[in-house]
C-alpha positions in Angstrom: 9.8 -25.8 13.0 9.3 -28.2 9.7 10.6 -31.4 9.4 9.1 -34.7 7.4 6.6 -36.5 9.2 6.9 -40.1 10.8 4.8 -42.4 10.7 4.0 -42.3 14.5 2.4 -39.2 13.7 -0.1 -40.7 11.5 -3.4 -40.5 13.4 -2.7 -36.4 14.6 -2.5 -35.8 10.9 -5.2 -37.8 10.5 -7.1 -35.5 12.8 -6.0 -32.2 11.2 -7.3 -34.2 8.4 -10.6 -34.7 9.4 -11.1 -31.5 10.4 -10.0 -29.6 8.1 -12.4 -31.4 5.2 -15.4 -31.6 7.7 -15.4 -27.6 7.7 -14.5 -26.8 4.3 -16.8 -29.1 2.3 -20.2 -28.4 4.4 -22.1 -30.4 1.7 -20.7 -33.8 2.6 -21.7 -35.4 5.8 -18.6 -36.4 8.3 -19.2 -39.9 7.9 -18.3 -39.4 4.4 -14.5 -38.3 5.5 -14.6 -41.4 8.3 -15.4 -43.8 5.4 -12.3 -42.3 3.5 -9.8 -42.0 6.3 -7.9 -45.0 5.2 -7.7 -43.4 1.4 -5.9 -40.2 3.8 -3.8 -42.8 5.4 -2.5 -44.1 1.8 -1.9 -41.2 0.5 0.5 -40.0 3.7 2.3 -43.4 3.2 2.7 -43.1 -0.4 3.7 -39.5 -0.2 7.7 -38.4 -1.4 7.1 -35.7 1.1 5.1 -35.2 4.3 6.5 -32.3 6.0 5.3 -31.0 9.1 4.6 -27.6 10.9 5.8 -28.1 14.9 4.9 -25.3 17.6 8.0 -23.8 19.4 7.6 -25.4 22.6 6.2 -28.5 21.5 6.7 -31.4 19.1 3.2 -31.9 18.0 2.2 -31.3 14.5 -0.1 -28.2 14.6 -0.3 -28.4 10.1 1.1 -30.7 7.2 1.4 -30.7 3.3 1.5 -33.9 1.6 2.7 -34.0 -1.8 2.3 -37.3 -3.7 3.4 -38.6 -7.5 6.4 -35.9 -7.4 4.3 -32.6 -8.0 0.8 -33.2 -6.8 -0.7 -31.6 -3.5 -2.8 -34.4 -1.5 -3.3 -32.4 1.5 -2.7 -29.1 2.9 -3.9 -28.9 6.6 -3.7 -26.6 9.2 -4.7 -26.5 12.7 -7.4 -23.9 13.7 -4.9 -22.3 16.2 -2.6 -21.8 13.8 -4.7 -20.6 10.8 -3.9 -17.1 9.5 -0.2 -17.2 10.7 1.4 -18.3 7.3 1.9 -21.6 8.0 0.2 -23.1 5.1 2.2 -20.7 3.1 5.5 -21.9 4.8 4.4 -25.4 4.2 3.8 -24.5 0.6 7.1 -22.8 -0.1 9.2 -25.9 1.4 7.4 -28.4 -0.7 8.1 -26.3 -3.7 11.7 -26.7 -3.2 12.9 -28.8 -6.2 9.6 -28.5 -8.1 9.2 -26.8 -11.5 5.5 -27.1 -10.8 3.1 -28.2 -8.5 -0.3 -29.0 -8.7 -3.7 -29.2 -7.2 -7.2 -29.9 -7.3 -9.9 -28.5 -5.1 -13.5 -29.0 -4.9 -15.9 -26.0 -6.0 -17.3 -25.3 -2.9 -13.5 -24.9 -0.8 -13.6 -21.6 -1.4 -11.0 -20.5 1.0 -8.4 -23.1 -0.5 -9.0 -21.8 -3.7 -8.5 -18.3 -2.6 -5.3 -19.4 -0.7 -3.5 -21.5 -3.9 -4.2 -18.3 -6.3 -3.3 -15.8 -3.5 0.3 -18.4 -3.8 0.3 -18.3 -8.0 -1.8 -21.5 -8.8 -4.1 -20.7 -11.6 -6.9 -22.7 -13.1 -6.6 -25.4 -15.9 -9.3 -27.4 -15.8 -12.5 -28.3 -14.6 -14.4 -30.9 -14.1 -16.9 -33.3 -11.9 -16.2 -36.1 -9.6 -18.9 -38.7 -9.3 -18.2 -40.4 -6.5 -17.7 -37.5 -4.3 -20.4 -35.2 -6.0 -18.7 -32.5 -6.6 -17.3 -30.3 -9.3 -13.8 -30.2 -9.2 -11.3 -27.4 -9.8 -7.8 -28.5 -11.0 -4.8 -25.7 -10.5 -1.0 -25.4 -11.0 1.7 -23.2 -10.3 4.8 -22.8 -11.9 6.8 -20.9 -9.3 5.6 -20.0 -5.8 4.7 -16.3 -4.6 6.0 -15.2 -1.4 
C-alpha cells in the first residue's frame, strides 16, 4: 500500500535512509551519513510529498520517495527485502502525479540509481562537483514517467 508519511514514522525512514546511502556511496565513511541525518530529517519535514510503501500485512514502511521544492527528488529509498519488486518504480509513478517534470541529482559513483532514473526516462543535464561531499554530481530530469 502507499500513503503519505507521518511524522511518527520519521526515525524508520530515517533508517532506510541510512542504509540505503551507506551501500550506494562506498567512498564516504558511515559517519559521514550520521553527521547528516538531521539534514535527512529537514528535508522529510520540508517535503510537499512523502509517500510511503507499506507491506501487505503490516504497517511498517518497507521504502519512501521524498519530493521537496514541488519537482525535486530528495530521496528515493528502498528496503533490501523489497529491492527488485518495483517498488521504487511505484513510488516514482505516484509522485509524478501532477508533475510536468521531475528532477534529480545523483552522485557519480550511484551507479544503480542512475541506471534506475534513466531505465524511468530521466536523462542527463548537467554535471557538476560538490565540494563538501566530494563527489561529482550528476543532475537528471524527466518530463513524463516510463512505465
Amino acid at each position: 500500500m502507499i500513503r503519505m508519511a507521518e511524522l511518527k514514522e520519521l526515525d524508520r525512514l530515517e533508517q532506510l535512509w541510512l542504509h540505503a546511502v551507506t551501500n550506494s556511496h562506498p567512498s564516504l565513511p558511515r559517519q559521514f551519513w550520521l553527521q547528516r541525518r538531521s539534514e535527512f530529517r529537514r528535508d522529510c519535514r520540508r517535503s510537499n510529498q512523502c509517500l510511503v510503501f507499506t507491506g501487505r500485512h503490516s504497517a511498517v514502511a518497507e521504502a519512501f520517495i521524498t519530493l521537496v521544492d514541488r519537482d525535486n527528488i530528495a530521496h528515493l529509498c528502498v528496503s533490501p527485502l523489497f529491492t527488485g519488486c518495483g517498488i521504487g518504480a511505484t513510488l516514482l509513478q505516484a509522485v509524478a502525479r501532477g508533475c510536468k517534470q521531475l528532477q534529480a541529482q545523483v552522485f557519480r559513483e550511484n551507479l544503480r540509481t542512475r541506471y534506475f532514473l534513466q531505465k524511468h526516462g530521466f536523462v542527463e543535464t548537467q554535471r557538476g562537483y560538490n565540494a563538501e561531499y566530494g563527489q561529482h554530481q550528476i543532475f537528471m530530469s524527466c518530463g513524463g514517467l516510463r512505465p
